[in-house]
C-alpha positions in Angstrom: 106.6 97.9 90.2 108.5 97.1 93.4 111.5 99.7 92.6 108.6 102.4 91.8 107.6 102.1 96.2 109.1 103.1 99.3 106.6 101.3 101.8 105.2 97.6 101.7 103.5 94.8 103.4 104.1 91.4 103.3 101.0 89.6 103.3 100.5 85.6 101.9 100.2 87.4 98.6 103.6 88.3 98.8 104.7 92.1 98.9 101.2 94.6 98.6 102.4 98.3 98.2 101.2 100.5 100.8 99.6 103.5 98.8 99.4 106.0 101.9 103.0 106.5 104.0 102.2 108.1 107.4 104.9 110.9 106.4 106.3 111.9 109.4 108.0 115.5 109.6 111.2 116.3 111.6 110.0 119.4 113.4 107.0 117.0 115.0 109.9 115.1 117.2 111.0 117.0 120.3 113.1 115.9 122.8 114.3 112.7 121.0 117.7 114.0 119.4 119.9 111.2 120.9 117.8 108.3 119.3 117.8 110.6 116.6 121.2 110.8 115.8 121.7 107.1 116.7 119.2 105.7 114.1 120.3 108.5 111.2 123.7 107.5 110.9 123.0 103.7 110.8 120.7 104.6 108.1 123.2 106.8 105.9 125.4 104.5 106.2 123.4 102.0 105.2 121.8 103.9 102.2 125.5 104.8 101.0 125.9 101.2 100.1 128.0 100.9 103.6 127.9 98.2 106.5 124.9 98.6 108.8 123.2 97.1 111.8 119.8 95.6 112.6 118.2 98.1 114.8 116.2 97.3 118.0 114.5 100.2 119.3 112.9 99.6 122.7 111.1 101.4 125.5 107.7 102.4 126.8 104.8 102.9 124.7 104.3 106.6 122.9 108.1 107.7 123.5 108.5 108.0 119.4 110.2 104.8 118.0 108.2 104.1 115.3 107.9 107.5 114.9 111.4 107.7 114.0 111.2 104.8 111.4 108.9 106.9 109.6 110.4 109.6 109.6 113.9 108.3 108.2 111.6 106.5 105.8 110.5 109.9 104.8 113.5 111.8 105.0 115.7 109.0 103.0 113.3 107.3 100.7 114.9 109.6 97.9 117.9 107.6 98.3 116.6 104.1 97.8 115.7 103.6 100.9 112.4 101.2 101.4 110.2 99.4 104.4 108.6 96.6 104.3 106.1 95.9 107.6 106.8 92.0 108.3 104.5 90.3 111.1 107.1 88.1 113.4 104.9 85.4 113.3 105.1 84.4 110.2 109.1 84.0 110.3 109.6 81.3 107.8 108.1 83.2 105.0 111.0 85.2 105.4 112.9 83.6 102.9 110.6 84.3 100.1 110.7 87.9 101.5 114.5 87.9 100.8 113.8 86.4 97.1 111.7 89.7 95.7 114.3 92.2 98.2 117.2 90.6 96.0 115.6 91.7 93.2 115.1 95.2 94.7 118.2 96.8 93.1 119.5 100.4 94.1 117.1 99.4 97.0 118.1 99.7 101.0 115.4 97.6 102.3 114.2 97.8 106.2 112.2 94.8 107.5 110.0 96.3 109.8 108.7 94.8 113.0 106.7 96.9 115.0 106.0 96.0 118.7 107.8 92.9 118.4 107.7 90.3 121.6 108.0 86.9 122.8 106.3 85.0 125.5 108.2 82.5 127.9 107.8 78.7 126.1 107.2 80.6 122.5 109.3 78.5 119.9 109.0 81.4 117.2 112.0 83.2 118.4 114.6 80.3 117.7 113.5 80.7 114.2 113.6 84.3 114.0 116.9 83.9 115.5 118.0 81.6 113.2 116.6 83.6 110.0 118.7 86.8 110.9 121.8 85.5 111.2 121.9 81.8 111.6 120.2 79.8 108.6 122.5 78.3 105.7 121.0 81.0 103.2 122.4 84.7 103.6 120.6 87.7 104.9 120.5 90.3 101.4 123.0 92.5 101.0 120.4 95.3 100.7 118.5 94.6 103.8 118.8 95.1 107.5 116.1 94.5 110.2 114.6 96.9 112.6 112.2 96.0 115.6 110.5 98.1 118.0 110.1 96.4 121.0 108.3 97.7 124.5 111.2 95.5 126.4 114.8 95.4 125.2 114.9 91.6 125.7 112.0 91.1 123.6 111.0 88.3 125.9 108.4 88.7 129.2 110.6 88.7 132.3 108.9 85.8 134.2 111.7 83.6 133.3 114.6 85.8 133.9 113.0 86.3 137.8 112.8 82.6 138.0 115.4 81.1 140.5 114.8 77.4 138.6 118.1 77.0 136.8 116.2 75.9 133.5 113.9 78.8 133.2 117.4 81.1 133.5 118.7 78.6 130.7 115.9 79.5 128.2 115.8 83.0 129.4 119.5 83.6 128.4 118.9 81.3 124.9 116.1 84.5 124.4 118.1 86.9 125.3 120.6 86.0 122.9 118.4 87.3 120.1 118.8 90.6 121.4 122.5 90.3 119.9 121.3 90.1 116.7 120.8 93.7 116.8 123.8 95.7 116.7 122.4 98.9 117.7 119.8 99.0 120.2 118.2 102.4 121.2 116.6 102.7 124.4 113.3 105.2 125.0 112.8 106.3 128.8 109.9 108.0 130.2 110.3 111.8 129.9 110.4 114.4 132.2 107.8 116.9 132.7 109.8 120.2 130.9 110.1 118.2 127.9 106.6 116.8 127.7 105.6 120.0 128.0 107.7 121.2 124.9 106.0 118.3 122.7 102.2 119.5 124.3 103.2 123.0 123.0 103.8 122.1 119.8 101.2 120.1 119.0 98.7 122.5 120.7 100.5 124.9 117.5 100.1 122.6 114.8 96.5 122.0 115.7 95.9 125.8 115.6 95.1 126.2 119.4 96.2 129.2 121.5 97.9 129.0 124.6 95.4 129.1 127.8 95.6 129.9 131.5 96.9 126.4 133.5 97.4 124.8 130.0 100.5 122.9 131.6 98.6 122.1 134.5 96.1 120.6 132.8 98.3 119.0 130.0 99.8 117.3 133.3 96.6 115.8 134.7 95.6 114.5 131.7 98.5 112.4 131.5 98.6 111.1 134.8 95.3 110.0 134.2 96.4 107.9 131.3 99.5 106.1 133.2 102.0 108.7 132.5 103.9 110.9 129.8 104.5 110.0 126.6 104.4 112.1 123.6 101.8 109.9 122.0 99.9 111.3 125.2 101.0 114.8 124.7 99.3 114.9 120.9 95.9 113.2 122.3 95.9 116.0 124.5 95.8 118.4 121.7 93.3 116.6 120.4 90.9 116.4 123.4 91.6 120.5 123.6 90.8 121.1 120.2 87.1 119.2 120.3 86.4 120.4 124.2 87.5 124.0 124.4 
C-alpha cells in the first residue's frame, strides 16, 4: 500500500494516503526560475539515489514555495519520489515516521513542513533539532526534510533585537537549526513587471480576455491586500472572473 502513493499525512494513525494531490503544472510558475532551478537539482539528485540536502524555503507569503514542492512532487513522483505532510509539533513521533519510510523501498521520501516556525521560549525546536541530525538513531537513507518557512531563521525576531546577552544566547541556539538545512532558498517580494506576467496568465487560464486598465487595476487590488504576491495575482483572476 504505501509504495502504491506519492502523497501522505502523518496523523496518530500513522501514515493516511492523501487521495487528491494538488498537481501543480510548470507553465503556472512565472518569474520563479532561480528557486526553480535550485530546488530541481537537489531533488534529481536525490531521486537518483545521490546525496541531497534538507531544503528550507523561506520568504513572504504567496511568492510560490509550496508551490514548488508540488510541483517537483508532480513532475518526479514517476521516479519514486514521495511527500509526506508532517505537523512540527508533534516532533517525537518522528521516529515512528522513519520506521514505515525504511520500509518505503525505491522510495525518495520528502518530510514536508509547511509554514514551519518557532516562538521565542518554545522548547520544540531543540527536539526538532535534535531529530534531524542530532539523536542516536539515523535520519533514513531515503528521506530528506523540506520546510517552508515565512522567516529564514524560523524563529520570531524579538530575541535576536534583544540587547540582554541571554536572549542573544538562545537566539543563536535557534538559529542554529537553520544549519540543518543545507540549501536554503529565499522568496522576495516581486516587482511590478513580473507580477504582472503571473496576472496575465492566470487571467488566460481562467478564460478571461484582456481589458482596458487591466494592469492598473490588477495593481490596486494588490495594494489593497498588503502587496504582490502571486497568490495575490490568481485571486485577482478570480475576483475578475465572478465581477466582470
Amino acid at each position: 500500500m504505501l509504495t502504491k502513493a506519492h502523497a501522505y499525512r502523518w496523523t496518530n494513525n500513522g501514515l493516511v494516503k492523501i487521495e487528491d494531490v494538488d498537481c501543480i503544472e510548470r507553465s503556472s510558475l512565472i518569474s520563479i526560475d532561480r528557486q526553480i532551478g535550485l530546488a530541481e537539482k537537489n531533488i534529481q539528485a536525490f531521486v537518483s539515489g545521490k546525496p541531497a540536502l534538507n531544503m528550507l524555503l523561506w520568504g513572504e507569503r504567496g511568492l510560490g514555495k509550496s508551490t514548488i514542492v508540488k510541483m517537483l512532487l508532480h513532475e518526479y513522483s514517476k521516479q519514486g519520489l514521495a511527500a509526506i505532510e508532517f505537523r512540527n509539533d508533534d516532533v517525537l513521533s518522528l521516529y515512528d515516521l522513519y520506521a514505515d519510510i525504511r520500509k518505503m523501498t525505491g522510495r525518495y521520501v520528502m518530510i514536508y513542513l509547511d509554514d514551519i516556525s518557532f516562538d521565542t521560549g518554545d522548547t520544540l525546536y531543540r527536539m526538532f533539532k535534535s531529530v534531524l541530525e542530532g539523536g542516536l538513531e539515523e535520519v533514513p537513507k531515503n528521506c530528506i526534510f523540506v520546510a517552508t518557512s515565512n522567516k529564514r531563521h524560523m524563529i520570531t525576531e524579538t530575541a535576536a533585537d534583544s540587547g540582554d546577552l541571554y536572549d542573544r544566547d538562545d537566539a543563536n541556539e535557534k538559529t542554529s537549526l537553520f544549519a540543518r538545512f543545507g540549501l536554503a532558498i529565499g522568496f522576495y517580494p516581486i516587482q511590478k513587471k513580473d507580477y504582472l506576467k503571473i496576472v496575465e496568465n492566470y487571467l488566460n487560464v481562467f478564460e478571461i480576455p484582456l481589458f482596458d486598465r487591466w494592469e492598473q487595476e490588477a495593481e490596486n487590488y494588490a495594494m489593497d491586500r498588503g502587496g504582490r504576491s502571486g497568490r495575490i495575482a490568481k485571486q485577482f483572476a478570480v475576483f475578475k472572473g465572478i465581477y466582470k
